[in-house]
Phi, psi and omega in degrees: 000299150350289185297340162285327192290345180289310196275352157289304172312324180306313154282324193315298177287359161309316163294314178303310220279345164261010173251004180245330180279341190267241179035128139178209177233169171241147159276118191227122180237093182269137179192127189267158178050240161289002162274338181321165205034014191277135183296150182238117171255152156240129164049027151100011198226154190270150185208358185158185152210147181307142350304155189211166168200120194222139185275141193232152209269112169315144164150233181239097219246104158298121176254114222233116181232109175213136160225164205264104170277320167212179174300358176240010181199142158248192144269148205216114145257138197190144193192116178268138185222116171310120185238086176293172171297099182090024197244152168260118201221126168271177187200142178087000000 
């Protein structure tokens, strides 16, 4: 009986620590029509294509959208975005 009680104590902080890293916010980046599928970077890093919903880091977030219109041009939206803590945030 000891020993469970020992390996209980032992996750208890394994759970907080991963229910405070589960904790953040989302980027929900919605985009119509011809934009549907266009890469979505957060801070310079590929994350997907559009619509996307992405959990993002409190701070200060570059938001980067871009697609490919013809072989010599894209389209490019950028946007910096304030991200608090534990919030849902749309773009676009």
């Amino acid at each position: 009986m000891k020993s469970v009680y020992v390996l209980f104590l032992l996750m208890m902080p394994l759970t907080v620590s991963v229910n405070a890293y589960a904790a953040g916010s989302v980027l929900s980046v919605n985009c119509k029509g011809d934009d549907e599928g266009a890469e979505v970077l957060i801070n310079g890093k590929f994350k997907g294509e559009c619509p996307l919903d992405i959990k993002v880091p409190v701070g200060k977030l570059k938001l980067k959208v871009q697609k490919k219109v013809d072989a010599f041009s894209d389209r490019i939206f950028e946007q910096e975005i304030r991200m608090g803590d534990d919030v849902v945030k749309r773009s676009m």
